[in-house]
N, C-alpha and C positions, 0 to 999 in steps of 0.2 A: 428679423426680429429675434428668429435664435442666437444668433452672431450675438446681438447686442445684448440679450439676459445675459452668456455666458461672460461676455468684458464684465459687466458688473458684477457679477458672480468672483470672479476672479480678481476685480478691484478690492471686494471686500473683504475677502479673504487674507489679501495681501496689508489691510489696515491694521487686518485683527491679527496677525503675526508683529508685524511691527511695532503694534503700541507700547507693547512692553517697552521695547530699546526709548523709542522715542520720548516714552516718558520717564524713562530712567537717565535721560540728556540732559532734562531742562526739567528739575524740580520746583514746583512752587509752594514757598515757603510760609504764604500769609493765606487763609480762606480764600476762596475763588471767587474771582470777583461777580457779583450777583450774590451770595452764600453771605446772607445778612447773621449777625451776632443777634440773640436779642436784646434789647432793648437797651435792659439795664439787668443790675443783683438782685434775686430774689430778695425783699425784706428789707434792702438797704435803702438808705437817703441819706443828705446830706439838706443840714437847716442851718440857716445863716438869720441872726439876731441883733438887732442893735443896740447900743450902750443904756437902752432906757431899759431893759426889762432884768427883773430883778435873779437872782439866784435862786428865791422862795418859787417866783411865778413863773423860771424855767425847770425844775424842778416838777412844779404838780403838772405842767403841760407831760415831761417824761410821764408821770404816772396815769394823769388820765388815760393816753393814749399808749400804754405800756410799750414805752421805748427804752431803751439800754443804750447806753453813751459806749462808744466805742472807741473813738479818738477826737479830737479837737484839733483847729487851725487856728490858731489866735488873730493872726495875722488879717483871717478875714473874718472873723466873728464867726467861723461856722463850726458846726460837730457832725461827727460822723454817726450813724444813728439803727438799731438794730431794732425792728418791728417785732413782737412779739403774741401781739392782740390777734385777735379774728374780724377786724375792720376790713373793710376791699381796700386795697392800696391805693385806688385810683380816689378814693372817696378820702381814706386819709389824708394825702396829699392835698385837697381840695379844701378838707377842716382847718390843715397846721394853714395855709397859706391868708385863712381869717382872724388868725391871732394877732393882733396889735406888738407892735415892735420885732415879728417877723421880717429879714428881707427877702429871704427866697426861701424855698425848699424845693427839691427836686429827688427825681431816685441817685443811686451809682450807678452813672451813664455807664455803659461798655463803651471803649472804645477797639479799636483793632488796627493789628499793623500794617505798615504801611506795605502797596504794596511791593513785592520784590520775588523776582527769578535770579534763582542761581543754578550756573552751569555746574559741567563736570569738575570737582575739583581737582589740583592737583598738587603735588608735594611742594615743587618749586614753580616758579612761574618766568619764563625766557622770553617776554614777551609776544606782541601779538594782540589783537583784541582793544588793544586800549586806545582809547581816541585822543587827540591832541589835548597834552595840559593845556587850561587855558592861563595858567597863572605864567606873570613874565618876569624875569629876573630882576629884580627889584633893589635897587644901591644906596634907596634913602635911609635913612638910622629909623632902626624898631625902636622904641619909646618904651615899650611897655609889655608884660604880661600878662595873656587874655586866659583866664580859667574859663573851661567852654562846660559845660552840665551834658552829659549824652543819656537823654531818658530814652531806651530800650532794653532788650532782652540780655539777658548773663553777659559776659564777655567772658572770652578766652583769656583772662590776662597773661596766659605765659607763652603766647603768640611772638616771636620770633617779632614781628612789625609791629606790633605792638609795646617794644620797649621804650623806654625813657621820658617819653612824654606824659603817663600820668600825674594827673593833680595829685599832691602830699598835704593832708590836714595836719598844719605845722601841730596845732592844739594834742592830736593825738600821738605827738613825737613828741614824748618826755625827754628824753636825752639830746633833744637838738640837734639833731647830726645831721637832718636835711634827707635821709636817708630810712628806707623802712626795715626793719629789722625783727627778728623775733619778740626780742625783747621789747619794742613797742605794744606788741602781742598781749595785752595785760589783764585783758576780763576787765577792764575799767572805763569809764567815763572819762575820758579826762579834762576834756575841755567842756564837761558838762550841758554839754549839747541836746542831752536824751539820746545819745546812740553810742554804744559801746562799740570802740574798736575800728572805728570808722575812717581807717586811715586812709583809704581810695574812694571812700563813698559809701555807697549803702543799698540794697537787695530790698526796696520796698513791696514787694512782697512775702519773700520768707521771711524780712523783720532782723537781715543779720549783716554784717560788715562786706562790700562788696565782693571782696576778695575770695568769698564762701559761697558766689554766687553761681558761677558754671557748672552745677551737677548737673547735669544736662538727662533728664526725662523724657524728650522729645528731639534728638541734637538737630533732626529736619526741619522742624517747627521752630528751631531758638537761635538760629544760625545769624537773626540782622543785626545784633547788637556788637559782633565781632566785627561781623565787614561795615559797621559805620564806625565801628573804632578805628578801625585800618583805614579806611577811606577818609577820614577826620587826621590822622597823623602822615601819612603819608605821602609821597607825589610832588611838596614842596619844591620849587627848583631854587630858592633863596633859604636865609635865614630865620624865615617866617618859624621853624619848628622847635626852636629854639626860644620862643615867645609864645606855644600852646601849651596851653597843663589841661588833659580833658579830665570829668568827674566822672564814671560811671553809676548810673543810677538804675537802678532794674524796676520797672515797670511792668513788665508782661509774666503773665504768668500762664501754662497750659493745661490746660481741663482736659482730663483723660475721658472722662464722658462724654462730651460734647465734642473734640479733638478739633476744639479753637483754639490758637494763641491769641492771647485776649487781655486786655489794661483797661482800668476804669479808673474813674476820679477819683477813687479812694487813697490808688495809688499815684497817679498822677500830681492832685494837689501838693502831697506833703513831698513828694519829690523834688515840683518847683519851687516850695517854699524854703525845704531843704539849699535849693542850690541858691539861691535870694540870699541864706545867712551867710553863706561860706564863702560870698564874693564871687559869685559866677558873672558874667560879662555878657553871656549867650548861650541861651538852652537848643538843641537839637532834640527834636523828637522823631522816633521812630514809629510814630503811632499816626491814625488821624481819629480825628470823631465820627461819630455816624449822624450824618444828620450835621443839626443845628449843634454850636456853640453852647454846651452845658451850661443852666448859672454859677456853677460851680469852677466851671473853666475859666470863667467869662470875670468873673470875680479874683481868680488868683492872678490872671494877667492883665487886670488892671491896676492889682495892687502894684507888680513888679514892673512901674516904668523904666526902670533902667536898667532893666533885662530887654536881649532883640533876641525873641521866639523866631525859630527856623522850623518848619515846621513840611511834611510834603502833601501835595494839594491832593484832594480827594479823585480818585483815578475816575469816576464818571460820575460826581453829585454836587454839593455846594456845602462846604462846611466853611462859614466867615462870622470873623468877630467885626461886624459893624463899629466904625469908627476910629481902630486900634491903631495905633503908631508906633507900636511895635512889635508888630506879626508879620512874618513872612512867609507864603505861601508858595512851594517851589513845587514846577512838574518838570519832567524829563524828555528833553529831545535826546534823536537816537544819532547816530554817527555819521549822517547826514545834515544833522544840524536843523529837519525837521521834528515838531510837535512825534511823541511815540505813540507808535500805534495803540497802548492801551491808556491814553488819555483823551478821553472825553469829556471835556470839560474848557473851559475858559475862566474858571475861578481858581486862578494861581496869579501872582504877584512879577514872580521872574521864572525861567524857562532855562536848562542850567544841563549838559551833557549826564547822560544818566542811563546808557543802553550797552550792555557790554562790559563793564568798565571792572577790570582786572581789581579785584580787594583778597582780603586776608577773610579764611575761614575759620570754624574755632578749631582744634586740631593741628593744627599748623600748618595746612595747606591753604591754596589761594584758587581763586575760580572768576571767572569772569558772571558779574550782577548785574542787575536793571530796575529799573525802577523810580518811581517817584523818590522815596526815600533816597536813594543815589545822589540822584541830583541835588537832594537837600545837601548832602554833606560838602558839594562841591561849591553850595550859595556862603555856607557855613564859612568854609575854608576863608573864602574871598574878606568875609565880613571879621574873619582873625588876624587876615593883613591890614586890611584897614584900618582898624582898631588898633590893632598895634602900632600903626604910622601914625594914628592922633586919638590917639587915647582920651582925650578931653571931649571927644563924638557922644554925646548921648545916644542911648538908642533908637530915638526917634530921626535923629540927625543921620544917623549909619544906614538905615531904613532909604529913607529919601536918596542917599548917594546914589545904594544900591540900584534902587527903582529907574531915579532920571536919568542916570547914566547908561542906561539898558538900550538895547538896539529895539527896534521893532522886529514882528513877528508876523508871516505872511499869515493871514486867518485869526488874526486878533494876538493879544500877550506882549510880552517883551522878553528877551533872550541877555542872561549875565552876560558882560562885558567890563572884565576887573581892570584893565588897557584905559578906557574913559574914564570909568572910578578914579583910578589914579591919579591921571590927569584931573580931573574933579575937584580932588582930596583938598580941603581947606589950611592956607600954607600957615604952620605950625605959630 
């Protein structure tokens, strides 16, 4: 019996020395899974109105219930909406949704990133780690260029892996050169969009030109937005990268109080809406929702039928837009080509290498990632050759390729297979 306290005695000992190293290996970048956000924003909502009710009689509703207009979506009839009153929220919500010619109202969902481990980084990267491209060299003529939206966290944009493939808002290049320069640099609007300076996209939550976005606050907490950029341009073994322009659109923001990285509808909608005007093809998101499908969500991706939302599956819960035909929900098998250990669930669409996988960090080193999110950018990838090969795909149509063409999966799902895609692909 003594033998045996001592072994324990001496195992535990041996943990509490180690944990430091160990957890200095394998940082995790997103809330731990269990470690719920809450809910929604203190005070915020989002109220969605239909064409019948007047300007006077949205108006006195702001006033009875002393609300403040904070932004508007036209797109979907909604406004963003700041609480001011001493109502219970729960009860307010409960009033606005008896007003006639209301369609929804809801709070500012939180949402939270997806999630994702990242290894040690390191300067250059000699390979190792990374598991077989699935994409196969490809000899048919690209058609077309796919502008892809990447809603997450800052990006590194002067990432070494990172060059040459971002999207260019021709609108915000006065000079036409094809090219970004200082001199596009102008304090102006120019293509009158409401967003000054917007020549890579836009920082939805500081409210400023993408390019202003990586001051990094938290660099452990803001690290996905980089490795899904790098994981989104890189690894092509054809002429596919030559046909992608990504947006960078920043969504997450981090709370030094609560030390969540964390996105809500607020900035989500006007993101997707944003990428809808500019000609986006397919939104990647770095985020999931918590829970159920916001109305607020749920409403900007129906507006945007011919956007294909890539999006990664909820690591152990059920977040689905009932109906949609064009949502894609990706989780990650590991390098085994088995479902990964941190997915517990069976509500994801396709099943997509994602455990491991060698990207770019901000800083200009590179580390081996994991995660759902991962795997999204690898469904992504596939869905930009595609597209590129028959541009004429609706998103609903690109959806379906995806899905039928998919292998099965021991214990429920289906597993990408871009080889059958191909073969698939409807002849031009």
């Amino acid at each position: 019996m003594r033998r045996n306290s001592g072994i324990i005695v001496a195992l535990g000992l041996l943990l509490f020395i180690a944990y430091p190293f160990l957890r200095s290996r394998q940082q995790v970048l997103t809330p731990i899974r269990g470690r719920r956000l809450p809910p929604h924003r203190p005070g915020m909502l989002l109220l969605a109105v239909d064409g019948e009710m007047s300007q006077r009689a949205f108006q006195e509703v702001l006033d009875r219930w002393r609300l403040s207009r904070v932004a508007s979506y036209p797109p979907i009839g909604a406004f963003l909406l700041r609480h001011r009153g001493d109502t219970p929220f729960e009860r307010l919500l409960a009033e606005l949704r008896q007003i006639p010619h209301v369609r929804f109202v809801s709070p500012d969902h939180l949402c939270k990133p997806a999630f994702l481990l990242v290894g040690p980084p390191r300067r250059e990267w000699a390979g190792g780690a990374t598991p077989e491209d699935p994409f196969p060299v490809v000899t048919l003529p690209l058609r077309s260029t796919i502008p892809v939206a990447l809603l997450s966290s800052p990006i590194d944009l002067e990432h070494p892996a990172l060059q040459g493939l971002r999207w260019l808002n021709a609108g915000e290049d006065p000079d036409h050169d094809g090219y970004a320069t200082l001199r596009d640099l102008n304090g102006l609007d120019d293509d009158g969009n409401g967003f000054i300076d917007d020549l890579f996209g836009w920082n939805f939550v500081t409210r400023a030109p993408a390019l202003e976005g990586w001051t990094f606050t938290e660099p452990s907490g803001l690290l996905a937005g980089t490795v899904m950029g790098g994981l989104l341009s890189a690894g092509f073994a054809h002429d596919v990268g030559e046909r992608l322009r990504w947006m960078p659109l920043t969504v997450f923001a981090y709370d030094p109080d609560s030390r969540h990285v964390e996105c809500s509808d607020s900035t989500v909608v006007p993101a997707i809406l944003y990428a809808v005007e500019r000609g986006a093809r397919i939104v990647v998101g770095g985020w999931t929702p918590q829970g159920r499908m916001s109305p607020a969500l749920q409403a900007v991706f129906r507006a945007a039928p011919d956007l294909l939302f890539v999006l990664p599956a909820v690591t152990d819960g059920i977040a689905r837009l009932e109906g949609s035909e064009n949502l894609l929900l990706v989780a990650a098998l590991d390098a085994s080509g088995e479902r990964a250990r941190y997915v517990r669930t069976n509500a994801f669409d396709l099943a997509a290498p994602g455990d491991g996988v060698v990207a770019p960090v901000a800083g200009g080193g590179y580390a081996p990632c994991s995660g759902n999110g991962v795997a999204a950018l690898h469904v992504a990838r596939a869905a930009v050759l595609l597209a590129s090969l028959a541009p004429d795909l609706s998103a609903a149509a690109l959806r379906r390729l995806l899905v039928e063409s998919a292998a099965p999966l021991p214990g429920g799902g289906r597993r990408l297979d871009l080889r059958q895609a191909l073969s698939n692909l409807p002849s031009p």
